[in-house]
C-alpha positions as CSV (number, residue, x, y, z in Angstrom):
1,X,19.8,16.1,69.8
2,X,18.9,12.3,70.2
3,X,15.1,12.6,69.7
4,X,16.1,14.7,66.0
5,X,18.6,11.5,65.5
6,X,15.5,8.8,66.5
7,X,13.6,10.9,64.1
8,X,15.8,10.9,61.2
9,X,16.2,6.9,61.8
10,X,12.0,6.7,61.6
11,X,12.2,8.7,58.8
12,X,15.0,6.8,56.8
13,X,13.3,3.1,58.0
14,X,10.0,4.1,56.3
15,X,11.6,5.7,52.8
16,X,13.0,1.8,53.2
17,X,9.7,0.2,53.7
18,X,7.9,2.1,51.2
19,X,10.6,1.3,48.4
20,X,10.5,-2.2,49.4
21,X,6.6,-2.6,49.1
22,X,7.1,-0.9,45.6
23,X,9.8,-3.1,44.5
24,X,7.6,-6.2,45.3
25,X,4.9,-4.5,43.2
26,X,7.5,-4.0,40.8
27,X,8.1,-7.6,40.7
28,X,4.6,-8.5,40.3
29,X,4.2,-6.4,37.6
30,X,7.1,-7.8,35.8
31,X,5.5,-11.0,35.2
32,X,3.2,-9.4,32.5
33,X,3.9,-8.5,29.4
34,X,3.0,-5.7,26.7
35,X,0.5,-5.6,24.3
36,X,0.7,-7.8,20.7
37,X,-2.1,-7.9,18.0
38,X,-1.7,-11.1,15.4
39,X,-3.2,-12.0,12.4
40,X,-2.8,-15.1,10.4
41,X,-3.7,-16.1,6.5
42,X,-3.6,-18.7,4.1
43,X,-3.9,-19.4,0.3
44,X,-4.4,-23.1,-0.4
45,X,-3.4,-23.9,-3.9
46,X,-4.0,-27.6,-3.6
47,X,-5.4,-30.5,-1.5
48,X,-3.0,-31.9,1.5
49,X,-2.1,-34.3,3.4
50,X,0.7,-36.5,5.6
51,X,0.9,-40.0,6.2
52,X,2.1,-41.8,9.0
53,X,6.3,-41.5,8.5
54,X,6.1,-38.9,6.9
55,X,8.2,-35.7,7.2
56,X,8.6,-31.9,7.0
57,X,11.4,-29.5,7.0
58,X,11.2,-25.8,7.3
59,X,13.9,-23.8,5.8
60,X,14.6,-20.4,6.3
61,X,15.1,-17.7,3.9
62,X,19.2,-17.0,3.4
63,X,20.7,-13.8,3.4
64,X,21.3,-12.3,0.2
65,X,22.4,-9.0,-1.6
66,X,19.9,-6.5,-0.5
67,X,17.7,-9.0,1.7
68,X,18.1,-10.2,5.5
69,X,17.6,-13.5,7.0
70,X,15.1,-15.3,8.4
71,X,16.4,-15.6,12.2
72,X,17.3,-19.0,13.4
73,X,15.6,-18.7,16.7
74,X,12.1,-18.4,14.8
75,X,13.1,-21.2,12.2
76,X,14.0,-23.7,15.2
77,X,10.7,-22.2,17.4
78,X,8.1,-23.0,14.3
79,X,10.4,-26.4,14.1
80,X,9.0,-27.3,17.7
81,X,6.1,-26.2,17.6
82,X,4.9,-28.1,14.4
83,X,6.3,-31.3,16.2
84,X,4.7,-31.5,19.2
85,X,1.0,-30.9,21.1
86,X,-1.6,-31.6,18.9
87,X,-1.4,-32.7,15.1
88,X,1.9,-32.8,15.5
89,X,3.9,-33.5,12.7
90,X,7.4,-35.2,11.9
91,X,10.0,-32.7,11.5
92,X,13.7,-33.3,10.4
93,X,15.8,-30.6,11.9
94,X,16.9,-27.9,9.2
95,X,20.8,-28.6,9.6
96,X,20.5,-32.3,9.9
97,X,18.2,-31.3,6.2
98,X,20.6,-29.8,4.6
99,X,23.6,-32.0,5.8
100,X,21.7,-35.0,4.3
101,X,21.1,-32.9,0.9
102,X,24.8,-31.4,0.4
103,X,25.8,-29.9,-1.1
104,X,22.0,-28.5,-3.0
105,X,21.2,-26.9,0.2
106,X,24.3,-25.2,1.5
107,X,23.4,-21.6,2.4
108,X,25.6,-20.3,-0.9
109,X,24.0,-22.3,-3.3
110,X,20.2,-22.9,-2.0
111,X,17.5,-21.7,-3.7
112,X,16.0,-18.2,-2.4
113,X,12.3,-19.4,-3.0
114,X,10.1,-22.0,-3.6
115,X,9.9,-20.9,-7.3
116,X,13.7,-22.2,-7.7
117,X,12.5,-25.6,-6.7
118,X,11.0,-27.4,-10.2
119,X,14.0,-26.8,-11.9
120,X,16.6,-28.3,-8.9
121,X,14.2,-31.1,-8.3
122,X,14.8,-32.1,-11.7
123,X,17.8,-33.7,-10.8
124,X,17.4,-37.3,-10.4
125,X,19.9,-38.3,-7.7
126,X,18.2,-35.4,-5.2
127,X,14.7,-36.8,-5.7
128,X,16.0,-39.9,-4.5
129,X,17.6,-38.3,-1.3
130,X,14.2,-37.0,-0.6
131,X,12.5,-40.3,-1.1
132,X,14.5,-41.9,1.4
133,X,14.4,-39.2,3.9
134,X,10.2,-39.8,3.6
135,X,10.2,-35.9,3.0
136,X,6.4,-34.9,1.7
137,X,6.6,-31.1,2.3
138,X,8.9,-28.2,2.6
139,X,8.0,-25.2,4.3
140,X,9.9,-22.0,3.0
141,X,9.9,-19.3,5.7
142,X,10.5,-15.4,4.6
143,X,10.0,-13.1,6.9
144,X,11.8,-11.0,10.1
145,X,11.1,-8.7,13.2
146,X,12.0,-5.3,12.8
147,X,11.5,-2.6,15.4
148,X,9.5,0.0,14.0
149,X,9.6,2.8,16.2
150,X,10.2,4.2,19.8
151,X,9.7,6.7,21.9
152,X,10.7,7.7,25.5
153,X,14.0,8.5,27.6
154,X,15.3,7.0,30.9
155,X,18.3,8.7,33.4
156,X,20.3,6.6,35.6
157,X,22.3,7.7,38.6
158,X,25.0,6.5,40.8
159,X,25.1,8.8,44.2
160,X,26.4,8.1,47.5
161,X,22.7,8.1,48.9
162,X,22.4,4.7,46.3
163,X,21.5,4.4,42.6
164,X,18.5,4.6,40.7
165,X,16.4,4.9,37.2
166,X,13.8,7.5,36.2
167,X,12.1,7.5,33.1
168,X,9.5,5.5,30.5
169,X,10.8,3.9,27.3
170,X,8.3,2.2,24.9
171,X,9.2,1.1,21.6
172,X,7.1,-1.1,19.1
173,X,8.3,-4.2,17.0
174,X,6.6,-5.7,13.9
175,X,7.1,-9.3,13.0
176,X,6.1,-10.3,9.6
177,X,6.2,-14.2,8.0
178,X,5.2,-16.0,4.9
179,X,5.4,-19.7,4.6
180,X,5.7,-21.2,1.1
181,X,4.6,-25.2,1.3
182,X,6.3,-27.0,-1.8
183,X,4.6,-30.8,-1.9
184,X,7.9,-33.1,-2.6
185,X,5.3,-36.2,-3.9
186,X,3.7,-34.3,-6.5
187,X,6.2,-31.4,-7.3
188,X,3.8,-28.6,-6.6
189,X,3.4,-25.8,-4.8
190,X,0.3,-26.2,-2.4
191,X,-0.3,-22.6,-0.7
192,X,1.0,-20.2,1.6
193,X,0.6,-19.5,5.1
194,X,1.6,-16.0,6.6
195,X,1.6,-14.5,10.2
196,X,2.1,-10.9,11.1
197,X,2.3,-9.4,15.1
198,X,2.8,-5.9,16.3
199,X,3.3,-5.5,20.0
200,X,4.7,-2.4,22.1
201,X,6.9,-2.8,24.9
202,X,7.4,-0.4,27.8
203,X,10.2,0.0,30.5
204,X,8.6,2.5,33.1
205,X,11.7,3.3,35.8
206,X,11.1,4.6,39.5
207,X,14.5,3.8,40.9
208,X,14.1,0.1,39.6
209,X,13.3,0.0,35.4
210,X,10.5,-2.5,34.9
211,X,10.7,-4.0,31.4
212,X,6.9,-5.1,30.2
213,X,8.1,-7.4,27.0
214,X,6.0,-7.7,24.0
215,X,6.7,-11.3,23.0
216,X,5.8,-10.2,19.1
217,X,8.1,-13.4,17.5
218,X,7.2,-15.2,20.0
219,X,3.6,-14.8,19.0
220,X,4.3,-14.8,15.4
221,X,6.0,-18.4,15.5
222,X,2.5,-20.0,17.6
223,X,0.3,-18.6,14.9
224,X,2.2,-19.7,12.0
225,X,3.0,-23.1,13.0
226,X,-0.8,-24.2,14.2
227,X,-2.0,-22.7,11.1
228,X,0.8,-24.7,9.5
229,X,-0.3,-27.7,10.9
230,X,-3.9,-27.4,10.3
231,X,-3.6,-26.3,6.6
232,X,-1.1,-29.9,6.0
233,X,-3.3,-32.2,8.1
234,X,-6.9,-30.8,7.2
235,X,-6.4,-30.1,3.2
């Protein structure tokens, strides 16, 4: 009877070993991520360029009747990345913008696109806000993520003999941006920038679920703001 109960303690210490060398690889694996294809393009409509003080805002797109609205996360991610590492650029942040601007550029009564802008830049007493802010471009940002799809299911138990997951999830999310750049100097539209990413994530489950994160916005905002910063200084 006590060499069956030494036997079963054996047993039950390696299950315990074994699920702790998997939950370490577990771990490990955590630190990747899924898979995420981008693609970036521009349209240059006219030469560019900034000079030393400078500025940019970017301004997302607000939510209307039958249209989202550009996340803040990606505005304010786009925001710092176009103002630091290389070519960086002077940025003025897009609520400290539109407080400066009020009431043009409240969320009710801003314009939806870039081709709003000749007619409200018209106005006399706003071109003079803008000339003391140093503001040379705006960059209009349209654009969301959206999942797209999934697939997959995933059980989860509660037992006396301890809890667990089994299963595999995957689902797949599209992010999709266009950037309008409106020169304030000469009035103009000078081109657009857009940056698309697909990525599929994947939460495999063995007792512990292991979410591998596609970082799709993520991704998204890098590509749009270098190529942002490339098409201003290099135009």
């Amino acid at each position: 009877m006590n060499n069956h109960r030494f036997v079963k303690r054996i047993t039950a210490t390696a299950t315990l070993a074994r699920i702790g060398r998997w939950a370490a690889a577990v771990s490990a694996a955590a630190c990747l991520s899924g898979c995420v294809t981008s693609t970036v393009q521009e349209v240059r409509e006219a030469a560019t360029g900034i000079n030393a003080g400078e500025s940019i805002v970017v301004l997302g797109r607000q939510k209307r009747p039958n249209s989202g609205e550009t996340e803040i996360d990606f505005i304010e991610c786009v925001e710092n990345k176009m103002g630091g590492g290389s070519n960086q650029i002077k940025v003025i942040d897009e609520e400290d913008f539109r407080d400066a601007l009020f009431p043009w550029f409240e969320p009710r009564t801003a314009p939806v696109n870039t081709s709003d802008l000749p007619e409200l830049m018209a106005q006399p007493a706003l071109a003079e806000r803008l000339n003391e802010l140093g503001l040379r471009y705006m960059v209009w940002i349209d654009g969301s993520t959206n999942r797209t799809d999934s697939a997959g299911s995933m059980t989860c138990s509660l037992t006396t003999a301890g809890a667990g997951c089994f299963g595999f999830l995957s689902w797949e999310n599209d992010s999709s941006y266009e950037a309008s750049i409106w020169d304030v100097r000469s009035g103009n539209a000078v081109g657009k920038v857009s940056s698309d990413a697909i990525g599929t994530s994947y939460m495999p489950a063995i007792v512990i679920p292991v979410p591998l994160i596609a970082r799709v916005q993520k991704s998204a905002c890098n590509s749009l703001a270098n190529q942002l910063k490339s098409f201003i200084h290099n135009g």
